[in-house]
C-alpha beads as a LAMMPS data file, in Angstrom:
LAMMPS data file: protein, C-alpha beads

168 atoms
167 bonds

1 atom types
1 bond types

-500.0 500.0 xlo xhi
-500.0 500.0 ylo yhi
-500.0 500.0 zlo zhi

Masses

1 110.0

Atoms # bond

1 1 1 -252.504 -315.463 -475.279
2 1 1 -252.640 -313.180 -472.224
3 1 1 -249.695 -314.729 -470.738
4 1 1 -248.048 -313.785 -473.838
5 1 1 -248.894 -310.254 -474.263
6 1 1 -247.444 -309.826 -470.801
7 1 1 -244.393 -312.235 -471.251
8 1 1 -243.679 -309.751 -474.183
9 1 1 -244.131 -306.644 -472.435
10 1 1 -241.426 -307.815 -469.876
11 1 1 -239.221 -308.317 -472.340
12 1 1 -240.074 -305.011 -473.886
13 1 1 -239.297 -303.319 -470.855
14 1 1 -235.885 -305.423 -469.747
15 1 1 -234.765 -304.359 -473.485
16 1 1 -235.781 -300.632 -472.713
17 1 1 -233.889 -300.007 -469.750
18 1 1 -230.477 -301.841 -471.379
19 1 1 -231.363 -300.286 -474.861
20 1 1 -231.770 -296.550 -472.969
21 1 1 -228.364 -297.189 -471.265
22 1 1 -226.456 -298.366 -474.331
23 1 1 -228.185 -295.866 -476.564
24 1 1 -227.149 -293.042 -474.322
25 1 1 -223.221 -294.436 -474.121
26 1 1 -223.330 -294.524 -477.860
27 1 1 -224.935 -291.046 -478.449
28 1 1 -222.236 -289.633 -475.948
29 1 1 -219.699 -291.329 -477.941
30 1 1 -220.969 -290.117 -481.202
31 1 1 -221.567 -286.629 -480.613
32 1 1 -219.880 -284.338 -478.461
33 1 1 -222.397 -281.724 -478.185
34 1 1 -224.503 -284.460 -476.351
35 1 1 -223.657 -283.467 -472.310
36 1 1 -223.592 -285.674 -469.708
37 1 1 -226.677 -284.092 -468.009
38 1 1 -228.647 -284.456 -471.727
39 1 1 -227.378 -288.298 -471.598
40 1 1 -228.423 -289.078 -467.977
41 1 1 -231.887 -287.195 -468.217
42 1 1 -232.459 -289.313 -471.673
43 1 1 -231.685 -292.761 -470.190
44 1 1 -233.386 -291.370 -466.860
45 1 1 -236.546 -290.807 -469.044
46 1 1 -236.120 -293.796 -470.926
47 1 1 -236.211 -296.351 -467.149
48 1 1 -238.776 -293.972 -466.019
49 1 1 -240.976 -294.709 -468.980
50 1 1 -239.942 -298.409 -469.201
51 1 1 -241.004 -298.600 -465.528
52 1 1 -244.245 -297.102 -466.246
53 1 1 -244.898 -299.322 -468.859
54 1 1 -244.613 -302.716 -466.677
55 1 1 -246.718 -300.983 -463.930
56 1 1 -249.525 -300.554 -466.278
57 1 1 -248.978 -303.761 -468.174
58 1 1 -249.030 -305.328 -464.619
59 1 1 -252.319 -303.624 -464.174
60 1 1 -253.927 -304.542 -467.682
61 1 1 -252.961 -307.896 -466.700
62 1 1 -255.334 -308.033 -463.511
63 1 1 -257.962 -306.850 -466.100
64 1 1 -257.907 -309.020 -468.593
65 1 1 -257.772 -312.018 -466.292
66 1 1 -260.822 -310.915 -464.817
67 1 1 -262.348 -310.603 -468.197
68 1 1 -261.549 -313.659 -469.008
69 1 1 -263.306 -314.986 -465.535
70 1 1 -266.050 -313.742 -465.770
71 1 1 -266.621 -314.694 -469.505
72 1 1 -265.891 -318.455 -468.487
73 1 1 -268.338 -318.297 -465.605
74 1 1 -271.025 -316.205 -467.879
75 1 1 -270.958 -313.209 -465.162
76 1 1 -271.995 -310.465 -467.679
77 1 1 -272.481 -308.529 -464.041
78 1 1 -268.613 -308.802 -463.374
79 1 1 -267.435 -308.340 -467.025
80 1 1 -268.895 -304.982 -467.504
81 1 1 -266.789 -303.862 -464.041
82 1 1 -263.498 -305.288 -465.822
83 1 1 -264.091 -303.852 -469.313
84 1 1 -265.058 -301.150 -467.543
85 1 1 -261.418 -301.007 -465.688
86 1 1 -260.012 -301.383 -468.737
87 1 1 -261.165 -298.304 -469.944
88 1 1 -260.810 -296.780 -467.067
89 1 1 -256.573 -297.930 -467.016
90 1 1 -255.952 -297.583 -470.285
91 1 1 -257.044 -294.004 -470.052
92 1 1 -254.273 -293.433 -467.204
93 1 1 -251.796 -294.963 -468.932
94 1 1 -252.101 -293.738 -471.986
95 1 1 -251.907 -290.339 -469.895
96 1 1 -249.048 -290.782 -468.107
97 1 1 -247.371 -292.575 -471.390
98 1 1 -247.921 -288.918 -472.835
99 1 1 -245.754 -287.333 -470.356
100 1 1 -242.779 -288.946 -470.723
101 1 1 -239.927 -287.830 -473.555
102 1 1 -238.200 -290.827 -474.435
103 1 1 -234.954 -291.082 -476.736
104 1 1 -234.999 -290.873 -480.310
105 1 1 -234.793 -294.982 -480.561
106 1 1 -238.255 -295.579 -478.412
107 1 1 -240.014 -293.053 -479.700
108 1 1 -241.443 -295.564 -482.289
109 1 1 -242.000 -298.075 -479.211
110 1 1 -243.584 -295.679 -477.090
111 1 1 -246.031 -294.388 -480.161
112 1 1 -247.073 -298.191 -480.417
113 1 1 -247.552 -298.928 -477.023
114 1 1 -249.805 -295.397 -477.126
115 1 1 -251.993 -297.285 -480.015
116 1 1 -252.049 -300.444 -478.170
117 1 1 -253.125 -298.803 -475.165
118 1 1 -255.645 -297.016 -477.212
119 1 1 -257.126 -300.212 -479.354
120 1 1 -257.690 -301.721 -475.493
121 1 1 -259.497 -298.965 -474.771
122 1 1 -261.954 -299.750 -477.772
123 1 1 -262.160 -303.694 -476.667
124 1 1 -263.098 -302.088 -473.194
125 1 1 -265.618 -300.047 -474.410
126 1 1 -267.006 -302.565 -476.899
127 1 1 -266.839 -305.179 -474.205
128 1 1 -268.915 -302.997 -471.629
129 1 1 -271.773 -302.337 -474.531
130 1 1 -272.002 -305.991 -474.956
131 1 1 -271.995 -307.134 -470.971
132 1 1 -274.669 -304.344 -470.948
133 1 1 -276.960 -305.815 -473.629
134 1 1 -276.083 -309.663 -472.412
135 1 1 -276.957 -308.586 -468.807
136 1 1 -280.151 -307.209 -470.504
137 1 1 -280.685 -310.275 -472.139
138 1 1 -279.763 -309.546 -475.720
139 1 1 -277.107 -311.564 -476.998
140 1 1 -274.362 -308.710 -477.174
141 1 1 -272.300 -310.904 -480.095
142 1 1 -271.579 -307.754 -482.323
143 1 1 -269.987 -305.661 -479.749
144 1 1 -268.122 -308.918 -478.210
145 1 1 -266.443 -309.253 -481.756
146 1 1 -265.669 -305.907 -482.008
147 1 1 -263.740 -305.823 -478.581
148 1 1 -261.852 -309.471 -479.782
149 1 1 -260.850 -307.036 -482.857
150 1 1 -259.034 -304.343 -481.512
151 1 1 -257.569 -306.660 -478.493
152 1 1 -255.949 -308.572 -481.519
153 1 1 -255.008 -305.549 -482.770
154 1 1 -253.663 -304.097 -479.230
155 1 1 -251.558 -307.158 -479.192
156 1 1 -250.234 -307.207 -482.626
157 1 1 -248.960 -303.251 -481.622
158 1 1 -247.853 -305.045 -478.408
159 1 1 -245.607 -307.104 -480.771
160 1 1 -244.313 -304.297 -482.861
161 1 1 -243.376 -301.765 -479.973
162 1 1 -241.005 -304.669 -478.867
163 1 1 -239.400 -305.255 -482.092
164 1 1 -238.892 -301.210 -482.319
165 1 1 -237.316 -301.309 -479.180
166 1 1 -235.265 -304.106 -480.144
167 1 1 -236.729 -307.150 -478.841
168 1 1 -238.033 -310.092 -480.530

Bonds

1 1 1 2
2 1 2 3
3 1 3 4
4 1 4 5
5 1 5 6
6 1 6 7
7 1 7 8
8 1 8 9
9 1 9 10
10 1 10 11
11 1 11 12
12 1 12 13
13 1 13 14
14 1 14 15
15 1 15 16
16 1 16 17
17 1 17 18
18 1 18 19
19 1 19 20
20 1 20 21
21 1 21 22
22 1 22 23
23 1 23 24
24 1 24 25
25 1 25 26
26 1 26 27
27 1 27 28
28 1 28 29
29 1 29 30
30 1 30 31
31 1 31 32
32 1 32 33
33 1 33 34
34 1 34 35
35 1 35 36
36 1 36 37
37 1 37 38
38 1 38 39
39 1 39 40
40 1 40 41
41 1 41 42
42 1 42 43
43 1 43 44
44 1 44 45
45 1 45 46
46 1 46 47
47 1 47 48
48 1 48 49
49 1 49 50
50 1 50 51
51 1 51 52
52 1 52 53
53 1 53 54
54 1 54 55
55 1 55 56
56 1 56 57
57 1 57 58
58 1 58 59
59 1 59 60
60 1 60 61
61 1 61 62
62 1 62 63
63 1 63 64
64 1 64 65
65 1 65 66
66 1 66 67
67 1 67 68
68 1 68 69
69 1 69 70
70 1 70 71
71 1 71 72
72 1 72 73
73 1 73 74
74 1 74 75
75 1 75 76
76 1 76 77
77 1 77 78
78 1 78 79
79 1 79 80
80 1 80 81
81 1 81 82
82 1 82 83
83 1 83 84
84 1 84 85
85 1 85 86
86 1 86 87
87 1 87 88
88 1 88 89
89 1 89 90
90 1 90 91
91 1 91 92
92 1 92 93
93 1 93 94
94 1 94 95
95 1 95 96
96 1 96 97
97 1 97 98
98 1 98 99
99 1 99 100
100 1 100 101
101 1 101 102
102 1 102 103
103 1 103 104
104 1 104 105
105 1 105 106
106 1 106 107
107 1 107 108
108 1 108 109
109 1 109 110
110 1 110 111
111 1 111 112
112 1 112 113
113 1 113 114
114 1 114 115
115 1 115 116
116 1 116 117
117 1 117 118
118 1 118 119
119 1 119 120
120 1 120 121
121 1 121 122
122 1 122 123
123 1 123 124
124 1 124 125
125 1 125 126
126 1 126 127
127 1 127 128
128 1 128 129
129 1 129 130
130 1 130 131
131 1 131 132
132 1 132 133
133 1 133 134
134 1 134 135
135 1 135 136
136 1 136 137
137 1 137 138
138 1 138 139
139 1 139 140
140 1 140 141
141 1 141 142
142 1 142 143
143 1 143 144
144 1 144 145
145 1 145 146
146 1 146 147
147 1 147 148
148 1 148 149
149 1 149 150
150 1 150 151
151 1 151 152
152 1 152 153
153 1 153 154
154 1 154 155
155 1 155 156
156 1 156 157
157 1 157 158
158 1 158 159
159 1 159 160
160 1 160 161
161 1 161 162
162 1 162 163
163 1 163 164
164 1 164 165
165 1 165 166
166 1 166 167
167 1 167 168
């Protein structure tokens, strides 16, 4: 599944960077009010994002690997630190995702990838309350199927930023 999600986002981010170039050739063919400068700085904006996109992806990768690690060795001790990271990246990214101004066909993408990034943050979160209570010796299972529920829901917004951007 993880190997997926990031399969996906790859692809996502290949189609971003040829969909930004295209899109910007066909807006400066369409209109000519659009400048050159307008159509550079959109396509510029659109890589730039793209780019930051597959660095955090590359990132959330490392974290949910480690998850899943320490949840097949039982290492409640070393989960919280992941889910912990988790929160901790999807925070930044979701940040830096913010400051980026992407052209008028990502801005669906990019809002999705925002609410993935966001429903990962809730996994993290529930994930770190229930390595907490396992590490305390309570069984934790609530919070562990509320942090399965928004990762399925993180990927399922994974899956519909790439079709918005063109990819399937």
């Amino acid at each position: 599944m993880k190997k997926y999600i990031y399969f996906v986002l790859l692809i996502l981010l290949f189609g971003l960077i040829v969909s930004g170039f295209a899109e910007s050739q066909n807006d400066e063919n369409a209109s000519q009010s659009s400048s050159p400068l307008n159509t550079f700085k959109s396509a510029y904006q659109d890589i730039a994002w793209g780019n930051n996109v597959q660095k955090h992806l590359r990132i959330l990768k490392t974290d949910l690997d480690g998850v899943s690690n320490a949840t097949n060795n039982s290492d409640y001790t070393m989960l919280a630190v992941y889910a912990q990271q988790i929160v901790n990246d999807t925070q930044n990214a979701t940040k830096e995702n913010d400051q980026y101004t992407v052209s008028p066909k990502l801005q669906d993408a990019q809002k999705e990838w925002r609410v993935a990034l966001q429903d990962y943050n809730s996994a993290g979160q529930f994930l770190l309350q229930g390595a907490n209570e396992a590490k305390n010796g309570t069984v934790g299972a609530e919070n562990f199927l509320k942090a399965r529920t928004f990762r399925n829901s993180g990927t399922d917004h994974l899956k519909k930023a790439s079709e918005l951007a063109g990819i399937t």
